[in-house]
N, CA, C and O atoms as a GROMACS GRO file, in nm:
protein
  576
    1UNK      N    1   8.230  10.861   8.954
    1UNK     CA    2   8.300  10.840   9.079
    1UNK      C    3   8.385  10.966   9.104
    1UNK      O    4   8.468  10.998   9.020
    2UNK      N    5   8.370  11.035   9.208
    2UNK     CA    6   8.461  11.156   9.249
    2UNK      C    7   8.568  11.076   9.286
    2UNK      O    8   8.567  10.955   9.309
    3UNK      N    9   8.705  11.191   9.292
    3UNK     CA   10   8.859  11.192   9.253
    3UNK      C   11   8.852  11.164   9.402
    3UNK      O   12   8.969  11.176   9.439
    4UNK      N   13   8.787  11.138   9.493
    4UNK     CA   14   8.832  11.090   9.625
    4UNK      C   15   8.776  10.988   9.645
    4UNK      O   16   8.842  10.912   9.716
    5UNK      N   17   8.641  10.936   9.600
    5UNK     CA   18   8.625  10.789   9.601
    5UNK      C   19   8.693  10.701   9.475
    5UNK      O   20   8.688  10.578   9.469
    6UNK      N   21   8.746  10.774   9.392
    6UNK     CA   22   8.849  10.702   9.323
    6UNK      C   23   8.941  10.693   9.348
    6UNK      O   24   9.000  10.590   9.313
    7UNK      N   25   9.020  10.811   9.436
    7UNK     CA   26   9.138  10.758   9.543
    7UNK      C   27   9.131  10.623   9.633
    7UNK      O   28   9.211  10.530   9.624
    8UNK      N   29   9.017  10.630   9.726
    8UNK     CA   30   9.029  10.583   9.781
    8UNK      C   31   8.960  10.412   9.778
    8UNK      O   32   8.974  10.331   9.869
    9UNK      N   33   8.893  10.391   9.663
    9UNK     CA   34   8.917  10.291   9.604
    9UNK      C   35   8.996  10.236   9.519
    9UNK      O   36   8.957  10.125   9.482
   10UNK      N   37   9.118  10.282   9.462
   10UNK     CA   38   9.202  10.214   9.402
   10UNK      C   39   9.306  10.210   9.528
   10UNK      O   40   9.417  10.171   9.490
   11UNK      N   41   9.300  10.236   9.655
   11UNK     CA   42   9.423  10.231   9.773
   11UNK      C   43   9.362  10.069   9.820
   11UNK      O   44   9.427   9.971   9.856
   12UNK      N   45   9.154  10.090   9.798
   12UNK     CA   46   9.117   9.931   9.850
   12UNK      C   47   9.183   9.814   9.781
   12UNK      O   48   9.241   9.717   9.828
   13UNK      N   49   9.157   9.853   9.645
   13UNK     CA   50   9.191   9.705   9.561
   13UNK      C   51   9.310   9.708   9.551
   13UNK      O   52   9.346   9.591   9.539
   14UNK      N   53   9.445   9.812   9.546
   14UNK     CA   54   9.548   9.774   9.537
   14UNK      C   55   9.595   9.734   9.648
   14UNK      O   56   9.708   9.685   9.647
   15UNK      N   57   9.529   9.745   9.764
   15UNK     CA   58   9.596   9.670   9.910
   15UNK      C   59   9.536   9.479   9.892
   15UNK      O   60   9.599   9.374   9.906
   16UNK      N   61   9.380   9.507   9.854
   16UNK     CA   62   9.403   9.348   9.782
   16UNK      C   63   9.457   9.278   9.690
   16UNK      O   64   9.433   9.157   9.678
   17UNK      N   65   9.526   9.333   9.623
   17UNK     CA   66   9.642   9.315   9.533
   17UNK      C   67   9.762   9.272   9.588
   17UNK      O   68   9.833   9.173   9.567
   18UNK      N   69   9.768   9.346   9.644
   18UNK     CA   70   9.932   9.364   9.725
   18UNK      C   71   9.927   9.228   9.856
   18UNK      O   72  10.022   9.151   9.863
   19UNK      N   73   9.814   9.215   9.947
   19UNK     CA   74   9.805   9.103  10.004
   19UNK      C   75   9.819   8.945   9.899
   19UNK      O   76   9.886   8.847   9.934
   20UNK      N   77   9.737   8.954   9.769
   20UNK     CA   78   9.733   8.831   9.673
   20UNK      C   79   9.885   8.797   9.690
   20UNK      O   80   9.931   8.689   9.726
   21UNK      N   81   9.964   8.931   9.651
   21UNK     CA   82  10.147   8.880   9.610
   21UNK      C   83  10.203   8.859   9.680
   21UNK      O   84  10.296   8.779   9.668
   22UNK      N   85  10.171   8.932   9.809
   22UNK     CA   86  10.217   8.828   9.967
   22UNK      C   87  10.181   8.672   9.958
   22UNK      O   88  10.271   8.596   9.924
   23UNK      N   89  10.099   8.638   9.977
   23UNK     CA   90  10.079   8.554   9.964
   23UNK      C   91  10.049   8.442   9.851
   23UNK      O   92   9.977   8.342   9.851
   24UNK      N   93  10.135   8.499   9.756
   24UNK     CA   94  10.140   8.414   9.630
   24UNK      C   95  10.036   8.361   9.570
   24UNK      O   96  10.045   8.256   9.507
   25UNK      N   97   9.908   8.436   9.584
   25UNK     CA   98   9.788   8.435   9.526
   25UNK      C   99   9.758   8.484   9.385
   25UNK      O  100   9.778   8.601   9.353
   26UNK      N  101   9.708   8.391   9.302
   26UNK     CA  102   9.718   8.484   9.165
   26UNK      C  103   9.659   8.555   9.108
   26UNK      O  104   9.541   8.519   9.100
   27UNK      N  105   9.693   8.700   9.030
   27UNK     CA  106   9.568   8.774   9.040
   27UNK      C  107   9.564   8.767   8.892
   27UNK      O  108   9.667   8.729   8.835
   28UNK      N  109   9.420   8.810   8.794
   28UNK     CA  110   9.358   8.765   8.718
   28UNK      C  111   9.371   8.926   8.668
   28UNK      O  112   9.458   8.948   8.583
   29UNK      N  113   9.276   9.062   8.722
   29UNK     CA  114   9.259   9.167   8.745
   29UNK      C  115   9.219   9.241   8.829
   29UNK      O  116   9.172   9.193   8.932
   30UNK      N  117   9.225   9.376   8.809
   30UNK     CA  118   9.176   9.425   8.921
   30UNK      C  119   9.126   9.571   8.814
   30UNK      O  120   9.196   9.610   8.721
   31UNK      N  121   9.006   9.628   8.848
   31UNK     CA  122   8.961   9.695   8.792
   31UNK      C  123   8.839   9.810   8.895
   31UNK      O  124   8.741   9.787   8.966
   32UNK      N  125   8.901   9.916   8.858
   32UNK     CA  126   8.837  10.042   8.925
   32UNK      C  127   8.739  10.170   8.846
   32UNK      O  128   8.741  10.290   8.873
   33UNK      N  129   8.643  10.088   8.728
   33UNK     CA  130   8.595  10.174   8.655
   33UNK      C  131   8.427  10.222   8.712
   33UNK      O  132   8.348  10.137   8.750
   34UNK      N  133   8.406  10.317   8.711
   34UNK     CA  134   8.256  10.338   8.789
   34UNK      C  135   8.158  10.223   8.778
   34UNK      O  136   8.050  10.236   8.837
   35UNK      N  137   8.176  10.141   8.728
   35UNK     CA  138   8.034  10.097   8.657
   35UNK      C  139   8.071   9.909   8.703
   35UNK      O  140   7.995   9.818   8.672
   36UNK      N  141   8.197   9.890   8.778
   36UNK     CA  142   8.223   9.759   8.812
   36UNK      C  143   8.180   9.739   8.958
   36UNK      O  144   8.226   9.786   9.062
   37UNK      N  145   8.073   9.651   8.934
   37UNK     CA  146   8.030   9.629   9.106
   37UNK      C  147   8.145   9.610   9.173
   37UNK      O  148   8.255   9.596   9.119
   38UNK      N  149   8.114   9.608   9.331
   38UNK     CA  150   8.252   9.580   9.401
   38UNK      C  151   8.264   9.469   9.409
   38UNK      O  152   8.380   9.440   9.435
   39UNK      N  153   8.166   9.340   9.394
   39UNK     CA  154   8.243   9.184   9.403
   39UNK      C  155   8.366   9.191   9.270
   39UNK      O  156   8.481   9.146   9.274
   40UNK      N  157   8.292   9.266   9.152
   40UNK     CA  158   8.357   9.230   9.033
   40UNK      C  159   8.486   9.302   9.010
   40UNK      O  160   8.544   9.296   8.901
   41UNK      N  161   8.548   9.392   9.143
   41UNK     CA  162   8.664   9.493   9.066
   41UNK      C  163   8.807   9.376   9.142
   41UNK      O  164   8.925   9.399   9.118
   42UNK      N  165   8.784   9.315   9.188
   42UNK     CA  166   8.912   9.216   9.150
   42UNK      C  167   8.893   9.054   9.132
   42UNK      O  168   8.782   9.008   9.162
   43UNK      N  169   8.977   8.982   9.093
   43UNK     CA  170   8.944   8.846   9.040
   43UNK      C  171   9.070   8.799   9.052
   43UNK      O  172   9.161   8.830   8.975
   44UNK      N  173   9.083   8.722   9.151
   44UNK     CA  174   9.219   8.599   9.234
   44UNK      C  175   9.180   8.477   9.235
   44UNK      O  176   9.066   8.436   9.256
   45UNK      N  177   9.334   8.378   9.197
   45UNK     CA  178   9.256   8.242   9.160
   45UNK      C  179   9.329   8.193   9.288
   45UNK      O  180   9.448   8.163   9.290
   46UNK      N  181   9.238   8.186   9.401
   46UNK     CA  182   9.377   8.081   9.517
   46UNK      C  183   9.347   7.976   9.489
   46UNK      O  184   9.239   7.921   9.467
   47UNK      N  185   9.483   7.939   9.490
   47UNK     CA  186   9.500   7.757   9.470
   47UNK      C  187   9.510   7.695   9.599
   47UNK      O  188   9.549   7.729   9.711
   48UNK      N  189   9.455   7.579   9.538
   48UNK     CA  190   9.415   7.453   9.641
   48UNK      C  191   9.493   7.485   9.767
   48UNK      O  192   9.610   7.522   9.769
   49UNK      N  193   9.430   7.469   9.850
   49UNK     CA  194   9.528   7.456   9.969
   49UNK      C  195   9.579   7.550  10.047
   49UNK      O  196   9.636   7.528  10.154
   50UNK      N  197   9.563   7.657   9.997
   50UNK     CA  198   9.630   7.817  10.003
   50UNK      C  199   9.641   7.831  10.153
   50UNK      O  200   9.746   7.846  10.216
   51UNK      N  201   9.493   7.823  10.209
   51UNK     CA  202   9.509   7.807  10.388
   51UNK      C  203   9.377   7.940  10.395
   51UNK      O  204   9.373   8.038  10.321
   52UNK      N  205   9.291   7.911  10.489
   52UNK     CA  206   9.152   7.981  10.524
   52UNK      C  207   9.245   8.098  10.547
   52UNK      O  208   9.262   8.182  10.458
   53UNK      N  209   9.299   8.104  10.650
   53UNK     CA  210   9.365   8.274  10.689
   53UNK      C  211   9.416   8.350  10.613
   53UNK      O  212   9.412   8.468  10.646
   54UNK      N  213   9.509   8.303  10.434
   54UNK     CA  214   9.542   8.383  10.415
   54UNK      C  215   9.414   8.422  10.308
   54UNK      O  216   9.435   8.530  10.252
   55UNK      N  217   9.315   8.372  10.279
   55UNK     CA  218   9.177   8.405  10.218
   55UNK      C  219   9.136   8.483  10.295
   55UNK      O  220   9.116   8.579  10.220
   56UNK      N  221   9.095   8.528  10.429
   56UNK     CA  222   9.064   8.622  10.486
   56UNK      C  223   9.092   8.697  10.508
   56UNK      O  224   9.019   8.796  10.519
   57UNK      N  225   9.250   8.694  10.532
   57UNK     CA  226   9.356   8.815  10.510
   57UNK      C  227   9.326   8.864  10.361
   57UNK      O  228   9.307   8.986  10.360
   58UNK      N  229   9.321   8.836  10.300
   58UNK     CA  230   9.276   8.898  10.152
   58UNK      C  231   9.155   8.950  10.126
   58UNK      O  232   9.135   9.024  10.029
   59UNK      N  233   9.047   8.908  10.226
   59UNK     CA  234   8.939   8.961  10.184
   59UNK      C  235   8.906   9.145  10.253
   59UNK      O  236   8.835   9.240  10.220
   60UNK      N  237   9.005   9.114  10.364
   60UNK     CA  238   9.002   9.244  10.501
   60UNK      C  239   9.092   9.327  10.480
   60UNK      O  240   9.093   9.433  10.542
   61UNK      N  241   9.200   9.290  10.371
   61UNK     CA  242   9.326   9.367  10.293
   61UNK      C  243   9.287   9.532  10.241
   61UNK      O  244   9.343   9.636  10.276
   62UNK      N  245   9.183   9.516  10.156
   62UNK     CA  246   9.138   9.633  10.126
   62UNK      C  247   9.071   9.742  10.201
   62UNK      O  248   9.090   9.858  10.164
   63UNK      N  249   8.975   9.711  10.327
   63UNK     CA  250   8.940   9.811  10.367
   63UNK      C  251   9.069   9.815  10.533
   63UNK      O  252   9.035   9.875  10.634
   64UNK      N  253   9.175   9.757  10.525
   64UNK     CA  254   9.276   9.763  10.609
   64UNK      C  255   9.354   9.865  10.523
   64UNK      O  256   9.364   9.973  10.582
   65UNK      N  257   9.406   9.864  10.415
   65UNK     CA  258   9.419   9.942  10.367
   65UNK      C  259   9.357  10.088  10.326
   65UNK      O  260   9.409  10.195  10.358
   66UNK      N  261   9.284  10.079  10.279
   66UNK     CA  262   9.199  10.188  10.293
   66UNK      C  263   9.202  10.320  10.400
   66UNK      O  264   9.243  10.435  10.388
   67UNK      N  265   9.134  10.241  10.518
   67UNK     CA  266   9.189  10.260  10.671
   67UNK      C  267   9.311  10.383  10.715
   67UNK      O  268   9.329  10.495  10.763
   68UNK      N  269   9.385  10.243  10.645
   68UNK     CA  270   9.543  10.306  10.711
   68UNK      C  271   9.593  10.440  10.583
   68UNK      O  272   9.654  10.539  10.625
   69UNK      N  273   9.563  10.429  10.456
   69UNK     CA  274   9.609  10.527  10.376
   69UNK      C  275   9.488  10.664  10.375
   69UNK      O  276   9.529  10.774  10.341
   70UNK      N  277   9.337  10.645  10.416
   70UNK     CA  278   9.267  10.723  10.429
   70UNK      C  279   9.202  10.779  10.541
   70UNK      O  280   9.163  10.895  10.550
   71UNK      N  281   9.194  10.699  10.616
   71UNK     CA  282   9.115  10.692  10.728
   71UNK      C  283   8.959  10.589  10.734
   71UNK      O  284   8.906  10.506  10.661
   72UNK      N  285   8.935  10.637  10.833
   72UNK     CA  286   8.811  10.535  10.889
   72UNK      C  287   8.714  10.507  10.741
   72UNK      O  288   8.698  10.598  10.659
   73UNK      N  289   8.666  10.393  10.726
   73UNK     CA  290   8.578  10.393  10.625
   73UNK      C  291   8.403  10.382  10.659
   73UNK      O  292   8.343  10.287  10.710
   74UNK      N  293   8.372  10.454  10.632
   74UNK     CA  294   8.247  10.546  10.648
   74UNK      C  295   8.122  10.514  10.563
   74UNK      O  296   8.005  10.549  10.579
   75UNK      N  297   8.172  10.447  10.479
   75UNK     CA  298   8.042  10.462  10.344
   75UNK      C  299   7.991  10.335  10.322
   75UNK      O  300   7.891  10.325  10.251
   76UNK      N  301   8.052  10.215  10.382
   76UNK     CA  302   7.991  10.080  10.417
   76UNK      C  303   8.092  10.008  10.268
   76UNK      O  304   8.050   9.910  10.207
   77UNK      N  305   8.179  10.056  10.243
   77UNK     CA  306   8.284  10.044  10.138
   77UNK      C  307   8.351   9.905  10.188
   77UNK      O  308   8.432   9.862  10.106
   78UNK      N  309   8.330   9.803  10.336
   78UNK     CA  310   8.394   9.773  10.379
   78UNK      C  311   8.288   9.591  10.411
   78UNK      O  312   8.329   9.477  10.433
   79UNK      N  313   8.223   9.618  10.404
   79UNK     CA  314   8.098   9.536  10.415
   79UNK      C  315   8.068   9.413  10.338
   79UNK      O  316   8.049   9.298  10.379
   80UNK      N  317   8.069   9.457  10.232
   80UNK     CA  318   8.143   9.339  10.139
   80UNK      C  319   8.205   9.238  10.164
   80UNK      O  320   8.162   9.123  10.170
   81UNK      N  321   8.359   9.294  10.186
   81UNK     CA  322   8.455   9.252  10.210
   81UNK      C  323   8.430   9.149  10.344
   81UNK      O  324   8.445   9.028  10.354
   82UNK      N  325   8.390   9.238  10.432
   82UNK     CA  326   8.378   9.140  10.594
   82UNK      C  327   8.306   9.038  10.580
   82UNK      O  328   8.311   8.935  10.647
   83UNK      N  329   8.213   9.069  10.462
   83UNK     CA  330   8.085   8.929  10.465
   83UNK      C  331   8.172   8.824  10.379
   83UNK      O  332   8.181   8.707  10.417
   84UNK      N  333   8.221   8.860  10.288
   84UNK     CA  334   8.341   8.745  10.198
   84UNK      C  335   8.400   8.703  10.331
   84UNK      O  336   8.339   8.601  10.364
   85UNK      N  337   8.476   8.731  10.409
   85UNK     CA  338   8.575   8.717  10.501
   85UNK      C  339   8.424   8.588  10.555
   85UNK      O  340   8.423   8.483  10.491
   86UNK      N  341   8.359   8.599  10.620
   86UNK     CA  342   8.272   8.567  10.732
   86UNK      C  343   8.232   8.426  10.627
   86UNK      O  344   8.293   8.324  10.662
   87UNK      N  345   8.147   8.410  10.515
   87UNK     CA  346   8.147   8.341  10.486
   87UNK      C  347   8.256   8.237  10.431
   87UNK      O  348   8.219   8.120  10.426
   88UNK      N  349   8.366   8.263  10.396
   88UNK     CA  350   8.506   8.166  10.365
   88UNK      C  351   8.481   8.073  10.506
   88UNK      O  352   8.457   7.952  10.502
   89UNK      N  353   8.494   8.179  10.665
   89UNK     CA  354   8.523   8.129  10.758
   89UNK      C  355   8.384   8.017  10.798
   89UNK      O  356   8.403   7.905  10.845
   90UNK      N  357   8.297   8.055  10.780
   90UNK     CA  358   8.147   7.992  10.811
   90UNK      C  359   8.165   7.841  10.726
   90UNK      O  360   8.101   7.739  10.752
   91UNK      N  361   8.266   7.853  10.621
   91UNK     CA  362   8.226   7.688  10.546
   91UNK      C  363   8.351   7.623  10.595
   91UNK      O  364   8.385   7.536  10.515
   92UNK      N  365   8.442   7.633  10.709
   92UNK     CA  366   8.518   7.546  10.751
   92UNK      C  367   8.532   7.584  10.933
   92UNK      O  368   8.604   7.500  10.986
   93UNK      N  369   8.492   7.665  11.011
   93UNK     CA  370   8.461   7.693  11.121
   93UNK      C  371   8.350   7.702  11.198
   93UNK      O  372   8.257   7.776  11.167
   94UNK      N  373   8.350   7.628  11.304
   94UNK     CA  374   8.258   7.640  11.393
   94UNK      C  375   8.196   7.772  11.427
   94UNK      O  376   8.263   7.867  11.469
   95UNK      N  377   8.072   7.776  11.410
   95UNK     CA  378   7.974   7.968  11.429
   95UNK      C  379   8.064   8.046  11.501
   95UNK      O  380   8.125   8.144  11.459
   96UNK      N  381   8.073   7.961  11.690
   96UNK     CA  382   8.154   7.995  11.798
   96UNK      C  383   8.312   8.075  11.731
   96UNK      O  384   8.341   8.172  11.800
   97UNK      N  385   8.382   8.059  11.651
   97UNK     CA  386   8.494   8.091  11.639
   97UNK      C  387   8.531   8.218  11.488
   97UNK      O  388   8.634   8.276  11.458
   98UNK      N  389   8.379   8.219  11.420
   98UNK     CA  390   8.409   8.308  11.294
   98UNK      C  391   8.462   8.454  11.364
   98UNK      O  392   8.550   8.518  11.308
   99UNK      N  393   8.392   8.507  11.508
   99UNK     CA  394   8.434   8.593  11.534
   99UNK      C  395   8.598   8.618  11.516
   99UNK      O  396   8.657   8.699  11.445
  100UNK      N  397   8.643   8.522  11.600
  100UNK     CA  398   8.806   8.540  11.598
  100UNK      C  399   8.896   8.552  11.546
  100UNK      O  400   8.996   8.617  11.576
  101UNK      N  401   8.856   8.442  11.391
  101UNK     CA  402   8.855   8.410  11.304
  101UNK      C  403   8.893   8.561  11.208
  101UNK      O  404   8.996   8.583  11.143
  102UNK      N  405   8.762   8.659  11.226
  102UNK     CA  406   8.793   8.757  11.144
  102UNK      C  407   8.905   8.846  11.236
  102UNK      O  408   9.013   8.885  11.194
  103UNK      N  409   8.863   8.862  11.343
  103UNK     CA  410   8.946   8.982  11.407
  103UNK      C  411   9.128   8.900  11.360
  103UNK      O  412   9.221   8.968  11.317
  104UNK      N  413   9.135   8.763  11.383
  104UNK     CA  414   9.286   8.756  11.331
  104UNK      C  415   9.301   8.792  11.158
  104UNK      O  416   9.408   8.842  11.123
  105UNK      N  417   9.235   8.775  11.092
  105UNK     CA  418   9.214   8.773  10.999
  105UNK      C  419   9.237   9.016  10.925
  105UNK      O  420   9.282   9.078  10.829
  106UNK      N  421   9.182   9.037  11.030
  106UNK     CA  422   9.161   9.201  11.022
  106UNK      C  423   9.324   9.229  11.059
  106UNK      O  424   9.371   9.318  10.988
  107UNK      N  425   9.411   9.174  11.149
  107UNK     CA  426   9.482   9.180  11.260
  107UNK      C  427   9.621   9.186  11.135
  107UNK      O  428   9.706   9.267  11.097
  108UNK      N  429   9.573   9.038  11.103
  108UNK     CA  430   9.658   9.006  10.959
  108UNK      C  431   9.700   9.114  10.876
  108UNK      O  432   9.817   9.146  10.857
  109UNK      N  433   9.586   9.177  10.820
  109UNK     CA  434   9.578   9.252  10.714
  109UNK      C  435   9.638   9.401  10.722
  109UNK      O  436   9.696   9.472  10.639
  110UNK      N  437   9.597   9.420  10.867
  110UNK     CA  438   9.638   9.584  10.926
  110UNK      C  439   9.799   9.564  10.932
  110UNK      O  440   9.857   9.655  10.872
  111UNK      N  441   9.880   9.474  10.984
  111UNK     CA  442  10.007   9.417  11.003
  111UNK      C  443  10.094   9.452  10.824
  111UNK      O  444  10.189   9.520  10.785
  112UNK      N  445   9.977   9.346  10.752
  112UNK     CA  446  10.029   9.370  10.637
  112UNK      C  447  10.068   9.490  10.562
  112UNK      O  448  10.176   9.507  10.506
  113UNK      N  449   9.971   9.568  10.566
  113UNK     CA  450   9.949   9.680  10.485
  113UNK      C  451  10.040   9.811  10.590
  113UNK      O  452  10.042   9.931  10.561
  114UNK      N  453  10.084   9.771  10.666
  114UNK     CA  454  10.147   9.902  10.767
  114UNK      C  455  10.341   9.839  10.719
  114UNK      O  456  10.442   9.883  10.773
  115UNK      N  457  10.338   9.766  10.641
  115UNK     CA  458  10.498   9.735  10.646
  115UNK      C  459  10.521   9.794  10.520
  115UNK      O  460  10.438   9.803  10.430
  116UNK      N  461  10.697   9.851  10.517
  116UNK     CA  462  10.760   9.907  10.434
  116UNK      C  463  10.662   9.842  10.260
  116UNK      O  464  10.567   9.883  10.194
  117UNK      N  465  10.741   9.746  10.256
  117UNK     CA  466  10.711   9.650  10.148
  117UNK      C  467  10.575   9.718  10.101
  117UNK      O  468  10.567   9.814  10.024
  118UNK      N  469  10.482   9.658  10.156
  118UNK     CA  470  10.337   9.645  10.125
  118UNK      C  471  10.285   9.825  10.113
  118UNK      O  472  10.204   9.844  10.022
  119UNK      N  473  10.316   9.927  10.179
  119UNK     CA  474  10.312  10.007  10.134
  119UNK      C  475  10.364  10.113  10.019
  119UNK      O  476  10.317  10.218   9.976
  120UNK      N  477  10.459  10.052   9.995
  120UNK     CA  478  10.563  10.066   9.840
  120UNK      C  479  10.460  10.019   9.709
  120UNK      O  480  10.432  10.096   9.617
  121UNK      N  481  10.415   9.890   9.718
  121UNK     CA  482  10.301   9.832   9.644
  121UNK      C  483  10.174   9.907   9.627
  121UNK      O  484  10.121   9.961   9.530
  122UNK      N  485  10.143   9.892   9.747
  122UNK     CA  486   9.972   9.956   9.733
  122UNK      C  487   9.990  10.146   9.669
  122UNK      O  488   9.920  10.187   9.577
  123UNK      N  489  10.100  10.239   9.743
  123UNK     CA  490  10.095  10.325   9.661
  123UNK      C  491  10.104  10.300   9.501
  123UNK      O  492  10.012  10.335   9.427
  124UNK      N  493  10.207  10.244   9.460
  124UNK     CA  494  10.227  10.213   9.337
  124UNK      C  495  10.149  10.153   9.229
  124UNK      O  496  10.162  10.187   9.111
  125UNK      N  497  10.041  10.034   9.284
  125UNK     CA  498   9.926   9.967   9.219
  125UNK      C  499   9.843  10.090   9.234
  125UNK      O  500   9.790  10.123   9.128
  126UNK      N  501   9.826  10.140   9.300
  126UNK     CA  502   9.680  10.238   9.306
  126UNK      C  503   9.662  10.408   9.167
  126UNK      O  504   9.570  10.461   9.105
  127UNK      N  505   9.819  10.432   9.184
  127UNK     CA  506   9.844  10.480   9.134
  127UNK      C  507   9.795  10.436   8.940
  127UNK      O  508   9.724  10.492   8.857
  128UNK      N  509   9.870  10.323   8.939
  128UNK     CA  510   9.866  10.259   8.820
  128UNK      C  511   9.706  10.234   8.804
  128UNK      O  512   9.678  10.241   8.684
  129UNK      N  513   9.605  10.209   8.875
  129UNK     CA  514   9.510  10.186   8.872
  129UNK      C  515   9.418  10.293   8.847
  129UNK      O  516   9.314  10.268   8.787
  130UNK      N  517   9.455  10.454   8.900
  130UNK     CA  518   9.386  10.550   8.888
  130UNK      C  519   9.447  10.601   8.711
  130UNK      O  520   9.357  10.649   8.643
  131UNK      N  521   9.531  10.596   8.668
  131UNK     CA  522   9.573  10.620   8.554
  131UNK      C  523   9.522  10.524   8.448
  131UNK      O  524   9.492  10.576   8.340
  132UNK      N  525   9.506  10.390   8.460
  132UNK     CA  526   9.443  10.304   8.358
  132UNK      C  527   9.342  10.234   8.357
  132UNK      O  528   9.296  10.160   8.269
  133UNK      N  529   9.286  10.272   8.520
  133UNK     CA  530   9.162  10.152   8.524
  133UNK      C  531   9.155  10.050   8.561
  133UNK      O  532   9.093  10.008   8.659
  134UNK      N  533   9.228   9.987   8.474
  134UNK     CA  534   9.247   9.814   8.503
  134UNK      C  535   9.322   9.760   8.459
  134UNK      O  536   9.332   9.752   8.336
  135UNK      N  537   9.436   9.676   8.577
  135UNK     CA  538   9.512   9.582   8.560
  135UNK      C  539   9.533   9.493   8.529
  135UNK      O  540   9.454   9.423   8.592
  136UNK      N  541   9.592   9.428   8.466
  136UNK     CA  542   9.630   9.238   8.450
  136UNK      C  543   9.680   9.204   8.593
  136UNK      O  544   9.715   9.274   8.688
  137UNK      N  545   9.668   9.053   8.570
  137UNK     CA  546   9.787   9.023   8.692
  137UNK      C  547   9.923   9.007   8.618
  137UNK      O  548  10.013   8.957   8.686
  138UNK      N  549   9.947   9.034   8.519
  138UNK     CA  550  10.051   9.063   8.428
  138UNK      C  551  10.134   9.195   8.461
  138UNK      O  552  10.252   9.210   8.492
  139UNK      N  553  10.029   9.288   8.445
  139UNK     CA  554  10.067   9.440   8.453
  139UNK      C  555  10.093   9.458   8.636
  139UNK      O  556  10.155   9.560   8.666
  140UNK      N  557  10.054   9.377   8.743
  140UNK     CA  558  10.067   9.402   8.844
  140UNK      C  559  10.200   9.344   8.883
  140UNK      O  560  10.290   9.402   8.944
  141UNK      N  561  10.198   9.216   8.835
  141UNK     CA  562  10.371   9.119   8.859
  141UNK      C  563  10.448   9.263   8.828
  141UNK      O  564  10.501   9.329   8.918
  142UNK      N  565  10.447   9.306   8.674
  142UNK     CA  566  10.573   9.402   8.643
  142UNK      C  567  10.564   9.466   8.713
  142UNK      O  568  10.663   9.463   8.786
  143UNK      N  569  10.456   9.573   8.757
  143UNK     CA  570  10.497   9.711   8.817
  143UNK      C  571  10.534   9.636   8.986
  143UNK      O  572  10.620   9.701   9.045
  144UNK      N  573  10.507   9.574   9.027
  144UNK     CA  574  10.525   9.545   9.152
  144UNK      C  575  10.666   9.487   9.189
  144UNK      O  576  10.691   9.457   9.306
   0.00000   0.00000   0.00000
């Protein structure tokens, strides 16, 4: 992985990081080593009830982030993510409404990741992430 797609994937997963602790989602790990598919580089347990939006807000967190700390994402780095988003919304929404669904959901995430707070985090997780790889949700509570 070049030092700029390793930048700019540890800015993805630590903005999904940083959305989990907004929203009191628990994270398990998060891991940025070449060789971890992208479903597999983070692992959040939402509990019951959590609410569809802030699952989608979590899924659109990373390439909102991304986005905003790199620019446009280009390499389909983002795709993933939208289809997680699309399907969460597809098993409790009507077809008619997944659209909206995501754009609040994108709307969410861009909001998130542009505030003081949340950008204090995501530099800081990413950082920690390019130096060790991979996090606990242990190692993320502390540094965060």
């Amino acid at each position: 992985m070049t030092n700029d797609l390793r930048w700019r994937t540890s800015l993805h997963e630590a903005s999904h990081a940083t959305c989990a602790l907004a929203y009191g989602i628990p994270i398990v790990r998060v891991c940025i080593t070449a060789n971890t598919p992208h479903l597999r580089r983070g692992d959040y347990r939402p509990p019951p009830g959590i609410g569809l939006q802030a699952i989608v807000t979590l899924c659109l967190a990373g390439p909102a982030g991304e986005e905003y700390f790199c620019g446009r994402v280009n390499d389909g780095g983002d795709e993933t993510d939208i289809e997680m988003a699309r399907e969460y919304l597809a098993r409790y929404c009507d077809p008619v409404l997944i659209g909206a669904g995501l754009a609040q959901g994108r709307d969410a995430a861009e909001r998130l990741v542009r505030t003081a707070w949340a950008e204090q985090r995501i530099r800081l997780l990413a950082d920690a992430l390019l130096q060790r790889g991979t996090l606990s949700g242990e190692d993320i509570e502390a540094l965060a």
